[in-house]
Structures are given as C-alpha cells and as structure tokens.
PADREN-696974 format. One line per field, with one value per residue (C-alpha): y, x, z; residue number from 1. Coordinates in pm, 1 decimal. Layout:
y = Y/...
x = X/...
z = Z/...
nr = NUM/...
//
This chain:
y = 2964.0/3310.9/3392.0/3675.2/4010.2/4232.6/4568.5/4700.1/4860.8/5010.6/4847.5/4972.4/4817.5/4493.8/4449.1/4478.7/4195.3/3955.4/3691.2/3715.5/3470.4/3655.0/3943.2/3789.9/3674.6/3768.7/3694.4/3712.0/3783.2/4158.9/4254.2/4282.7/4392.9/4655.6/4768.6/5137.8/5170.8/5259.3/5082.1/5251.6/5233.4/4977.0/4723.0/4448.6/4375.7/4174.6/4213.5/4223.9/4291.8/4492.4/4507.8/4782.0/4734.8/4705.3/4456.5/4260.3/4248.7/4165.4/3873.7/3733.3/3763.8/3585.1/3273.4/3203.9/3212.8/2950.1/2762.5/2705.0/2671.1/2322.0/2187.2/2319.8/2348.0/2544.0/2414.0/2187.5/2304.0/2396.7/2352.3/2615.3/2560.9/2900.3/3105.5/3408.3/3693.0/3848.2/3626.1/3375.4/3614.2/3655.3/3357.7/3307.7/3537.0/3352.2/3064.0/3273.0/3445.8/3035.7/2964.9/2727.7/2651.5/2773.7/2516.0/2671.1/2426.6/2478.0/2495.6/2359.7/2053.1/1699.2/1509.9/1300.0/1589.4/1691.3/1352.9/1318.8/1717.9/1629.9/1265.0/1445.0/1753.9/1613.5/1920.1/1904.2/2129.6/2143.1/2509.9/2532.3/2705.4/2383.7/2333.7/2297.6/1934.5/1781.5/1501.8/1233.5/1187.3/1553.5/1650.5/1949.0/2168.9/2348.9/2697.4/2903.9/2715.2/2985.3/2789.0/2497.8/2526.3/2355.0/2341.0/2358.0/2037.7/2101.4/1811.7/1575.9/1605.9/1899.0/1869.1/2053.9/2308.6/2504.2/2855.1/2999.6/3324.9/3496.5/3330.6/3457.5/3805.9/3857.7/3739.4/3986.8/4268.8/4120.3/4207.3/4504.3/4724.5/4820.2/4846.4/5146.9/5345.3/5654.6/5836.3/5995.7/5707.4/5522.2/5782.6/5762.7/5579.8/5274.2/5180.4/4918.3/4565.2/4362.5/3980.4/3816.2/3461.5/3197.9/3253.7/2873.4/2902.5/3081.7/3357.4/3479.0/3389.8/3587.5/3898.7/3911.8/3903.3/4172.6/4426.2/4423.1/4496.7/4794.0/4883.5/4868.2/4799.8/4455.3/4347.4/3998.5/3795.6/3482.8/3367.5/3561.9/3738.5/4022.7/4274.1/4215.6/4245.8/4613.9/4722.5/4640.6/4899.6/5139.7/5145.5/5081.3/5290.1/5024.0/5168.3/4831.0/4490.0/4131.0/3874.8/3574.5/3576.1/3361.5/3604.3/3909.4/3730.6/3671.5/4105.8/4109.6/3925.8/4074.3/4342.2/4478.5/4539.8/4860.2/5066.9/4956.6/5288.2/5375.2/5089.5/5149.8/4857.0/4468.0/4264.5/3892.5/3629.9/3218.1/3119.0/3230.4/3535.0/3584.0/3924.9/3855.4/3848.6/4141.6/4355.7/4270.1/4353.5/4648.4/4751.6/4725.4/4874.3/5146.0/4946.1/4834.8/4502.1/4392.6/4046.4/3859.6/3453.3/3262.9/2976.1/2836.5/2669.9/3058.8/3294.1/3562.5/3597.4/3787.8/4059.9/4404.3/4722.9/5045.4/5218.9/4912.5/4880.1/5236.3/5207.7/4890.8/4840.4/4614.8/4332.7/4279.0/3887.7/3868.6/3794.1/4062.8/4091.7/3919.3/4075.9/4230.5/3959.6/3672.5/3580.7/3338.3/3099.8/2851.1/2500.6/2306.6/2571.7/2515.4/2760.6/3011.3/2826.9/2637.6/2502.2/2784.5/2781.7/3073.7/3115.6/3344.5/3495.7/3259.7/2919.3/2719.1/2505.7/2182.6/2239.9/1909.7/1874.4/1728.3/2031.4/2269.5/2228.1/2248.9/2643.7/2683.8/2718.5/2572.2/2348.7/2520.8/2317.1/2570.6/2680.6/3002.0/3251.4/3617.5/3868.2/4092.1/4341.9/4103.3/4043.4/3666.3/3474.4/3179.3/2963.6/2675.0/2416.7/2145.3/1840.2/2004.3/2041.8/1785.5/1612.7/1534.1/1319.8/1511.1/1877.9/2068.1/2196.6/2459.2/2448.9/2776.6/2945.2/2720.1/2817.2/3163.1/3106.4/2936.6/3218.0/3399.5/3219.6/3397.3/3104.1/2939.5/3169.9/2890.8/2668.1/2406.6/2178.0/1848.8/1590.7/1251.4/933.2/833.5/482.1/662.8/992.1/980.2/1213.5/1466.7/1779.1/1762.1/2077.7/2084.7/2384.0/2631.8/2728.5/3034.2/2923.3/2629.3/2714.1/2395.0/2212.8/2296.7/2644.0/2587.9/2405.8/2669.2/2916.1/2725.1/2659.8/3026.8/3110.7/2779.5/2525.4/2239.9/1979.8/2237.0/2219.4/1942.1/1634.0/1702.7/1916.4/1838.9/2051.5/2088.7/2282.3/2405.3/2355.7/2184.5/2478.0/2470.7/2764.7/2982.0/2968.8/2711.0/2443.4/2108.3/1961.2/1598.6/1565.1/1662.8/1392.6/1145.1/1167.4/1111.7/756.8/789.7/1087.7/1128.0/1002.0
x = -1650.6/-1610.3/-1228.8/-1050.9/-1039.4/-746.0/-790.3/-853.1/-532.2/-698.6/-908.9/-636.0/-352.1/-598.5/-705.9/-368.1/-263.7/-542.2/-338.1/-299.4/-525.2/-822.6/-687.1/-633.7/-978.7/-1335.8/-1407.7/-1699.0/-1403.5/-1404.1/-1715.1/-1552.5/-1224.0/-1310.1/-1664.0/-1672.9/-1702.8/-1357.2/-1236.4/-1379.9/-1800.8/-2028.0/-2077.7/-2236.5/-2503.5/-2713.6/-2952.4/-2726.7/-2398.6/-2213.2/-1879.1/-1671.1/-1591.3/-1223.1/-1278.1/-1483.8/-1182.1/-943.1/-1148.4/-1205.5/-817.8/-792.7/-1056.8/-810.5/-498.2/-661.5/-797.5/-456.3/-251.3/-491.7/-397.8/-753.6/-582.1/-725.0/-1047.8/-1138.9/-1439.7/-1500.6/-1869.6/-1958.6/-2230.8/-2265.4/-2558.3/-2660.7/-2454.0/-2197.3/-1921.0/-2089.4/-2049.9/-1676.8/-1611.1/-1753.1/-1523.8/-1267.2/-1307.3/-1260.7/-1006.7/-838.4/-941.8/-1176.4/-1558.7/-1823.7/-2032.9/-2334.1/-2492.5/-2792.2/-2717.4/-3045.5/-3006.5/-2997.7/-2677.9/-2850.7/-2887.2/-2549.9/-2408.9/-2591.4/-2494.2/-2111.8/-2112.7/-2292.1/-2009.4/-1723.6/-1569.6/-1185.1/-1300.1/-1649.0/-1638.0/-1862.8/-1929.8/-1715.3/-1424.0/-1271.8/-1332.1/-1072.1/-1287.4/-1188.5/-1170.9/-1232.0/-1264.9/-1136.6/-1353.8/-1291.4/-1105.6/-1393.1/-1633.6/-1722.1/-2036.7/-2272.4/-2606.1/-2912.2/-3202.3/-3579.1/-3658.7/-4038.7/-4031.0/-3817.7/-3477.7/-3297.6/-2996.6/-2644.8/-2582.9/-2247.4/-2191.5/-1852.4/-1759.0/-1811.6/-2138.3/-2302.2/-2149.9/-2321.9/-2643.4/-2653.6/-2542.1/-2854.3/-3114.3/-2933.8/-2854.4/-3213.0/-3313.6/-3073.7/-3258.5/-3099.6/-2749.6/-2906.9/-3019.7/-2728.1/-2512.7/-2765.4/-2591.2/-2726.2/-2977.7/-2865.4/-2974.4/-3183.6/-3174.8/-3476.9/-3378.0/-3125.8/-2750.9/-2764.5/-3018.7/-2901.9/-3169.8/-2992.1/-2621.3/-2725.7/-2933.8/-2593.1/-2368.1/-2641.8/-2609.3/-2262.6/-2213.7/-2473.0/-2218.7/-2464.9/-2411.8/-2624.8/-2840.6/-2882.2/-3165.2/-3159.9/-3508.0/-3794.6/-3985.0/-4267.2/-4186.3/-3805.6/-3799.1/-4020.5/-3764.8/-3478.0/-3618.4/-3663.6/-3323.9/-3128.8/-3322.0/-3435.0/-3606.8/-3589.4/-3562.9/-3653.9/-3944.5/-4074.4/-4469.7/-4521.1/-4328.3/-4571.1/-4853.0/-4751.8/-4667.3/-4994.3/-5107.1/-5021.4/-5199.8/-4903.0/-4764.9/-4894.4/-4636.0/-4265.5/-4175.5/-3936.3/-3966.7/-4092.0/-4019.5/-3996.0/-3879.4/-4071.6/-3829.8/-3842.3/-4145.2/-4441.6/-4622.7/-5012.9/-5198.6/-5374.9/-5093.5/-4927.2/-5262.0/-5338.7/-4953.1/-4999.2/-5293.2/-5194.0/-4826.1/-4829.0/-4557.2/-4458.5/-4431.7/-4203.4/-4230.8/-3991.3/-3884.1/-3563.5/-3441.8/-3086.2/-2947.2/-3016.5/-3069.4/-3350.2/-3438.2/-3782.0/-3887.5/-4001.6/-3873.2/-4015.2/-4090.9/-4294.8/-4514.5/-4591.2/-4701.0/-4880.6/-5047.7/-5295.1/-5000.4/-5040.8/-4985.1/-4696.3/-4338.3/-4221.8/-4042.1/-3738.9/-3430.4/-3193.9/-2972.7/-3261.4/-3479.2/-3777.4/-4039.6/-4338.8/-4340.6/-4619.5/-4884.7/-5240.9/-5474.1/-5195.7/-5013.6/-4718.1/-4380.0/-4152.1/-3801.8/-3536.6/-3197.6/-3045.5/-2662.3/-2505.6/-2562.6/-2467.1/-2136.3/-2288.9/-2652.7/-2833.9/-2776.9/-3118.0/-3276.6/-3139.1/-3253.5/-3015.7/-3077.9/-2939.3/-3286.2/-3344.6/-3653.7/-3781.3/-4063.0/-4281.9/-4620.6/-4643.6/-4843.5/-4688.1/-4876.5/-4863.4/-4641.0/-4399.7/-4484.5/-4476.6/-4764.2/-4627.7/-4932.5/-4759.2/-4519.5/-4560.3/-4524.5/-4797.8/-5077.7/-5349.4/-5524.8/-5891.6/-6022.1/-5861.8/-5927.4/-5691.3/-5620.5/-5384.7/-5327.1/-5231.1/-5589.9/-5737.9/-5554.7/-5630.2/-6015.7/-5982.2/-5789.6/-6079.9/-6293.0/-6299.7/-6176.3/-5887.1/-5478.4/-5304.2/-5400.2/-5234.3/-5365.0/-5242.8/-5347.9/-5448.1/-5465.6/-5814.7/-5921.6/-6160.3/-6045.4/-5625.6/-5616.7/-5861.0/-5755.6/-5749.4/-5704.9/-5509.1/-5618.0/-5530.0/-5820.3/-5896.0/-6263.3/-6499.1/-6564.9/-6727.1/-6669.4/-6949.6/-6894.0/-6551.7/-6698.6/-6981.1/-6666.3/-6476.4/-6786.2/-6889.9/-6467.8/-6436.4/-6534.8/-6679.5/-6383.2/-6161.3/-6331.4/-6123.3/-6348.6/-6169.5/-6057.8/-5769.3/-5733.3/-5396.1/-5233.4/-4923.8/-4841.3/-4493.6/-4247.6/-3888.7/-3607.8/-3736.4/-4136.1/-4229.7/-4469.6/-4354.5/-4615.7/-4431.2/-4517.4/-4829.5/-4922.4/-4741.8/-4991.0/-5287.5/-5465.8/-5808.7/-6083.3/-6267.3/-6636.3
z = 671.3/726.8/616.0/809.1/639.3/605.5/510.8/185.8/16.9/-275.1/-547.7/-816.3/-596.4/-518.5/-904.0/-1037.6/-808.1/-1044.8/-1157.0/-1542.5/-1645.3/-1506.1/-1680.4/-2001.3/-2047.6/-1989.2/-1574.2/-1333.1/-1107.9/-1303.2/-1124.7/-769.6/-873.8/-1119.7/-902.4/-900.4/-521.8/-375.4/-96.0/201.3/49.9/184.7/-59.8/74.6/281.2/470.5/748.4/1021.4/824.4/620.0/410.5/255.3/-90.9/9.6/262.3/0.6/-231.9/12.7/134.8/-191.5/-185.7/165.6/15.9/-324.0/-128.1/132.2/-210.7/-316.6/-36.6/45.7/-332.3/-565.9/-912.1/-1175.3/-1325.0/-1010.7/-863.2/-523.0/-353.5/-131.1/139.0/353.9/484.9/258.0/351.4/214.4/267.1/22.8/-185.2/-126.7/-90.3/-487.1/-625.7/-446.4/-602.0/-919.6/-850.7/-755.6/-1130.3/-974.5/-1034.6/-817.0/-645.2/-449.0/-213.6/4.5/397.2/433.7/223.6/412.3/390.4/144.8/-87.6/-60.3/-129.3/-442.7/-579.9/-438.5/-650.2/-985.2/-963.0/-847.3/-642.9/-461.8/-193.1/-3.3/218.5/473.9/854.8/990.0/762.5/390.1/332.5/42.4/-143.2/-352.4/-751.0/-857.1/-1208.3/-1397.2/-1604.6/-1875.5/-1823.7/-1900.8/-1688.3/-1384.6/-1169.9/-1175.4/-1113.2/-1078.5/-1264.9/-1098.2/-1052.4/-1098.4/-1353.0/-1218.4/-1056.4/-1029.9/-1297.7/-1272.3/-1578.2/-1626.7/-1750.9/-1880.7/-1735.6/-2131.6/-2159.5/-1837.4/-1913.4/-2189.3/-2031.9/-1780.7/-2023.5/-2239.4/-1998.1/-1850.6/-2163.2/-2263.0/-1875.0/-1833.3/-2115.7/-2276.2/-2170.4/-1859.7/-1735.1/-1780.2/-1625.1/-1282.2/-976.7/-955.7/-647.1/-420.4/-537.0/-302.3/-366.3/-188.1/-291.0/-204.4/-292.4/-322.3/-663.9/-986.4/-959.8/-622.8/-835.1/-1126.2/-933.5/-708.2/-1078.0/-1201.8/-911.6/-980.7/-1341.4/-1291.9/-1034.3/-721.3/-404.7/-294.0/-25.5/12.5/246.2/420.4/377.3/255.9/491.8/410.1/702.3/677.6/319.7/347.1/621.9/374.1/93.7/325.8/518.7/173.2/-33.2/-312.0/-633.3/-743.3/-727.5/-800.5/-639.8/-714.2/-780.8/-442.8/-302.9/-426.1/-342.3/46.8/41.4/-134.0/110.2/455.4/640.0/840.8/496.7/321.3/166.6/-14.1/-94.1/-226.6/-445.0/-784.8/-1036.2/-955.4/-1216.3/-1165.3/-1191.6/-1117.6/-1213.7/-1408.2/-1297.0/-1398.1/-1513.5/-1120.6/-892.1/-1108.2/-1101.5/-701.6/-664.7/-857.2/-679.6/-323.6/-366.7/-676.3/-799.9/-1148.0/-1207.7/-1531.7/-1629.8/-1773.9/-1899.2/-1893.8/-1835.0/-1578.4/-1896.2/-2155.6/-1922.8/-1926.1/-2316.1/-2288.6/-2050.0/-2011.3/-2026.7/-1818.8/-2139.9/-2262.0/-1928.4/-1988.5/-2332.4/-2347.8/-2017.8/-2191.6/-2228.3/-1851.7/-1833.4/-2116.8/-2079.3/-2251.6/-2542.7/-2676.4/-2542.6/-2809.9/-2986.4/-2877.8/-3182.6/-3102.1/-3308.4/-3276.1/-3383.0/-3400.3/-3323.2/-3311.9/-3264.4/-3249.3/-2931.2/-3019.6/-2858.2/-2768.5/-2936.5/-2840.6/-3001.9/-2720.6/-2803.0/-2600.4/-2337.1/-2075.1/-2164.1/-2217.2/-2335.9/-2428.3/-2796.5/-2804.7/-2733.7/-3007.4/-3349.1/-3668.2/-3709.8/-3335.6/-3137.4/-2823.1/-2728.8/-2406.9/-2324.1/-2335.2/-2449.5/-2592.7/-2823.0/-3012.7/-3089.5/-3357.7/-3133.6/-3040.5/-2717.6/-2621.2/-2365.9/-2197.7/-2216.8/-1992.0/-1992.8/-2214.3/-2029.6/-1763.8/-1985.4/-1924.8/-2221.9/-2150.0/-2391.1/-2684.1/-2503.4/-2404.2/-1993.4/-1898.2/-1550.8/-1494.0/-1641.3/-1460.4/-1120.8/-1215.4/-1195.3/-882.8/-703.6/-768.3/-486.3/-173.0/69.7/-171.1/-116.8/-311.2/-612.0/-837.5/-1102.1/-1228.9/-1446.7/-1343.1/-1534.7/-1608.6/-1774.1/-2038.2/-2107.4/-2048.6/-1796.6/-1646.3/-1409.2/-1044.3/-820.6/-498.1/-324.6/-11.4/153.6/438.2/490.1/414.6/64.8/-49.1/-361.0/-522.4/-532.2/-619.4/-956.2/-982.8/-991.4/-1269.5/-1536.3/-1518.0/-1650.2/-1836.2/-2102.2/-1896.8/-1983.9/-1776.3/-1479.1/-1195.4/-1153.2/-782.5/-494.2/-263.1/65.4/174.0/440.9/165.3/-186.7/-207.4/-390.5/-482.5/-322.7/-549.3/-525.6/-819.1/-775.5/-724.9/-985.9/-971.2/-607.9/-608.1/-903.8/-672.1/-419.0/-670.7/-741.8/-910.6/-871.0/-588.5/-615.3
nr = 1/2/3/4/5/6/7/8/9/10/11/12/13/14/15/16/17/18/19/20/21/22/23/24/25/26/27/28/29/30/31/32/33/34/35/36/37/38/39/40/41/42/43/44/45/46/47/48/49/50/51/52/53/54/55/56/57/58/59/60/61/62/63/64/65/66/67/68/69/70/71/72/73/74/75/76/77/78/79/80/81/82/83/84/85/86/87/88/89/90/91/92/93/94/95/96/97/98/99/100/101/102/103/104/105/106/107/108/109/110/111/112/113/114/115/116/117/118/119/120/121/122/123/124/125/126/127/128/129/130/131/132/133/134/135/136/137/138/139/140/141/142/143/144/145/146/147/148/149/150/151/152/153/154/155/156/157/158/159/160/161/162/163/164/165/166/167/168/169/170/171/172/173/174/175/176/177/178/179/180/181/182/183/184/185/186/187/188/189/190/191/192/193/194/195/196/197/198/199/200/201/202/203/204/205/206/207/208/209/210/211/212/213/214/215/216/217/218/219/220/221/222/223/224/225/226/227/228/229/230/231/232/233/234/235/236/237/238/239/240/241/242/243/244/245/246/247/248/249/250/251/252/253/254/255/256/257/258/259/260/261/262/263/264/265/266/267/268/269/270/271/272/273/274/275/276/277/278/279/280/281/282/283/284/285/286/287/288/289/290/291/292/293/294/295/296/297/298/299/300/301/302/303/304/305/306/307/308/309/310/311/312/313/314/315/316/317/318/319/320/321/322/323/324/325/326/327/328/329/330/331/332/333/334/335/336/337/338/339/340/341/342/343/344/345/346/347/348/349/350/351/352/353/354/355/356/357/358/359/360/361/362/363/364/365/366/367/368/369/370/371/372/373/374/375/376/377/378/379/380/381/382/383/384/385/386/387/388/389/390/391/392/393/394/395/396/397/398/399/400/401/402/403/404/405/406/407/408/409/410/411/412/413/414/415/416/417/418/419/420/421/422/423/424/425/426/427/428/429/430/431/432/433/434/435/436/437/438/439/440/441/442/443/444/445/446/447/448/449/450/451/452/453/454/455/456/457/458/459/460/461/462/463/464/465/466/467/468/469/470/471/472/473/474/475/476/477/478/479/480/481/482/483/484/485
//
C-alpha cells in the first residue's frame, strides 16, 4: 500500500490536528508530529526515494483516516506487510495516530508464516501492496499498547511481545541520553540515521523510533548489501549508524569495499559481536565499533559510550556497561560466570512472570561475567552451552578459534547428544579452501582445553540466520544424529 500524499500544511497546523488522546498521553506518534524538520526538509529515505517531512505527516494522516473509515477501532491492531521504504514507515505512525497497534510482517514470509503471526495477534486489518484485508475475531489491546514484535527465534519459535508507547520511550531515551554527551554535543544536528535491517524486526522498528527522537532524518534499506550500504554513507553523510556483526564481517569481508567514510561509530546490535569481528572491523575501516546487549522484550540495557571506547580500549569484546536506570547481577556463578539478571526501568506489556524474580529482575538467559569496572562479558546463552562429561563448552570461544583458520568465513557450534558423555561439540563450518579436518583440530587444541575441541566438522555452503544475522542454532542441531567416525 502506498497511500496518496497531500501536501504538507505545516507541522504546527498538522500536529495540532492529533486527536486528543495522542496528546493526552505519552505517543510514538510524537516523534513524527513534533520532528524538528519543517515541512519542506527531506525526511525520509530510501534508496530510490525520498519524502519531505511534511509529506511524511500528511501521509501518516492519509493511512489513519483510511484506518477508520474501513471500521479499526481503537486498540485493534493492524498488521502491516510492506517493503522497507518510507511508507512503512508512514504507514506505522498511521496506525498510531488510528489508536491502533502496529503489526510489522515480513513481505518475504510464506503464507504459512503469515497465517500463523495473523492467528497468534489477532489484527482487524492486514495492509499490504494489494489491499487492506478486514479479518475475522480481532482483539483489542490495551490503550497503551503501540506494536508487537517478535522475538529471535534462535531457540525455538519466534514469540510475539508488546510494548506500550511510555515503555519504549523511555528505552530509547535510555540508550540515547549518555550517547549525546555534554551540552555541545547535544545541541549538534543530528546525522541522518541509516537502518541496515528489516522494518519487519524490532531492531529496524526501534533504530527507525531512535533516529527520530534524536531528531534525524532516516535512511532505511531493503536488504543488506556491502556496496549499497557504503554508497548510502557517502551520499547521506552518515557519522553513524547500526550493523549487525554478520553484517561487519561481509564489509570486512569484501575487496571492492575499502573506505565508509564519513562513518565514524557503529553501534553492534542483534546478536553478539566478538573482540575479532570488532578488531578486523576496526582494522579495515578506522571505525569505532560500540557494543552493546538487549533484549525485544527490555530493550538495550548495556552498551558503550564513545568516551568509554576511548578510555578502555582493552574492554574490546564487552557489552558495555549498564545503561543509566538498568542495575544488573549474577546468580549462580561459578568461576565468576553466572546467569545474567537485568532490572531495566521499564518492559514489554506482558513480560513472562516466570522470568522476573521477586526483587523485579529479569532472567535473560544469559551467561555473563563483571568486572571490577563494571563492564559486563556475555559469555553465551545458557541453553547453548554444551556439557561434556561435566566440562563446560562455549560455543562462541570456540567459533572464535576456528575463524582463525585460513579456509573457514563462517562457524557455528552445537552440542550433540552423546551416549557416554551427554553431549559433546560439533562444528558446522564455512569453508574458502580445503582446509582439512585435521588442521581444523590442530587449530582448536593449540587455543583450547582438549574437551573443547568438536569430535566433528560439518561443511556447509551457509549457516542458517534469522532477519537480523543470528544463528539459527535449533536447525542446525536438527540436522545432527551421532559424530562422525
């Protein structure tokens, strides 16, 4: 659906005409309608396109008058299946400015997919290229409730989480308040924000939500390419920006690639980034890479600022530091890793009870270790870690060792069940050349205790990822039976 745009009359004439409800509460909607930009600046961007901040507002305008002139009611939610460009992004503040809930649904999903995220939500309205489709049975959400959306589905299936329009305020204001520094800083126009991942995922929700509140103007992909994405900082003018580690190592990666200026700071989001793919980053680019760990259902609660990667280049590998208003703790550590637990500010709307404890911390999963400045080491996630006989395997160390080898691009290790020991660790790896296994082992018990090292070696062509770069561990322990011989 692309609506048709009128012409902007004015953000002050356009935001008074917010119906009173937005106004009388805290709303996402606020970060269109009260944007610096007047009317007549570019705001949005894609590729090929580009909008005026007027014409943004007035098409957001032209989406919630559609909304309710087909029957959505206040609180319904609305599902929302376009390409990324910048009338997805209109056409979410629409459905805000409708008092409706925001639905994002990949174009690229099978029908199958869709089915099952349309029967688990329970939208009025499904908006796509073809049509606004009424379906049956829809529920109503809470007033506050602004979007569902989806968590990873590394572990098992991806499951739908909803955020009120207060709670994911404050989130971004959490991460952004100590990244614009002192006065000066602040007072700096902010550089356009380039969002390298899907509109259809949270991270490309939330970096879209974050551009805004800075008051930037955004730049939005449809797919991630390398030479795209360099062509994008240069003709926008990106200090800086967000990537996924995958997506750093295929930049790393490519030849034709050799200079991002004037890119200066990339904030690593989606999945967990190692010391190796921030140094070779780094290294290649001149570019400071900030860390940082969150989760759909909190938010980003640890990261780095620019005035910690200065001081304390030796943290290289950490998530950061907890953001302000975010305390964290161990439980059950041993040998100084234990189970992460963060008690962020605020959460999503309906946050599994299970996971918070009775002083308000919630169970992430997570492995972790703090050091004595604070700064926290995601170790990995709980349910990955393999237990050999009563040792202990970290699949991401042990992927580290193995991207050392000169022939492997790509590595991921999961456990296997094994008759004797429980499990033992098995590596699927991406190879460039005909590194044999041997060497590949050779490789691992120079780095590692000998329990570490994977009694096997899987070639494949790809490691299955989500939108948004993370391993699919699940699928790749569906394909194993017992170790090779």
């Amino acid at each position: 659906m692309s609506p048709s745009a009128t012409v902007g009359t004015g953000a002050g004439r356009l935001a008074a005409e917010v119906p009173d409800y937005v106004r009388r509460r805290m709303s996402l909607a606020s970060l269109l309608f009260e944007h610096p930009f007047p009317d007549d600046e570019l705001l949005l961007h894609s590729v090929t396109v580009s909008m005026s901040a007027g014409d943004a507002r007035a098409e957001a305008r032209a989406v919630a008058d559609r909304l309710r002139a087909i029957g959505v009611q206040r609180g319904q939610a609305v599902a929302v299946q376009l390409p990324n460009d910048p009338h997805t992004i209109t056409a979410m503040f629409g459905v805000w400015m409708a008092g409706a809930v925001f639905v994002p649904v990949n174009p690229r999903f099978p029908a199958a997919e869709v089915s099952r995220i349309l029967e688990s939500v329970r939208p009025a309205i499904l908006l796509s290229d073809a049509a606004a489709t009424r379906l049956a049975e829809p529920i109503r959400y809470d007033d506050d409730v602004a979007l569902v959306a989806w968590t990873s589905g590394t572990t098992g299936a991806p499951k739908p989480v909803a955020h009120a329009h207060s709670s994911y305020l404050e989130l971004l204001d959490r991460v952004l308040t100590p990244l614009r520094g002192a006065g000066r800083e602040a007072a700096r126009r902010a550089a356009p924000n380039l969002v390298p991942v899907p509109l259809a995922v949270n991270a490309g929700i939330y970096n879209v939500l974050f551009g805004l509140r800075a008051g930037a103007a955004i730049v939005v992909m449809d797919g991630f390419d390398t030479r795209v994405f360099a062509d994008l900082v240069k003709r926008f003018d990106v200090r800086s920006t967000v990537l996924p580690p995958a997506a750093m190592t295929m930049l790393a990666d490519d030849d034709m690639v050799t200079d991002l200026s004037p890119l200066r700071f990339v904030r690593s989001i989606t999945a967990p980034l190692s010391a190796l793919q921030a140094v070779r980053f780094t290294e290649k680019f001149g570019i400071v890479v900030l860390n940082g760990y969150g989760q759909v259902e909190i938010g980003e609660v640890i990261g780095w600022t620019a005035a910690d990667a200065r001081e304390h280049p030796e943290k290289l590998g950490a998530v950061g530091r907890p953001h302000p208003g975010v305390a964290v703790k161990l439980v059950d550590v041993e040998h100084d890793v234990g189970r992460l637990f963060v008690r962020p500010p605020s959460a999503a709307t309906a946050l599994d009870p299970r996971r918070v404890d009775h002083d308000g911390y919630v169970d992430t999963g997570d492995l972790a270790r703090i050091d004595v400045d604070g700064f926290v080491w995601i170790e990995g996630r709980a349910g990955d870690v393999i237990n050999r006989g009563g040792n202990k395997v970290f699949p991401e160390q042990v992927e580290e060792v193995l991207r050392l080898a000169r022939g492997v691009s790509d590595a991921a290790i999961v456990g296997m069940p094994d008759a004797r020991l429980g499990e033992v660790p098995v590596a699927f790896v991406v190879m460039t050349d005909d590194t044999s296994d041997d060497e590949l082992r050779r490789l691992c018990r120079l780095h590692l205790a000998p329990y570490k090292t994977p009694v096997a070696f899987h070639r494949v062509d790809a490691l299955p990822r989500n939108e948004v770069g993370k391993v699919l561990r699940r699928a790749l322990r569906a394909t194993l039976t017992t170790p090779d011989s």
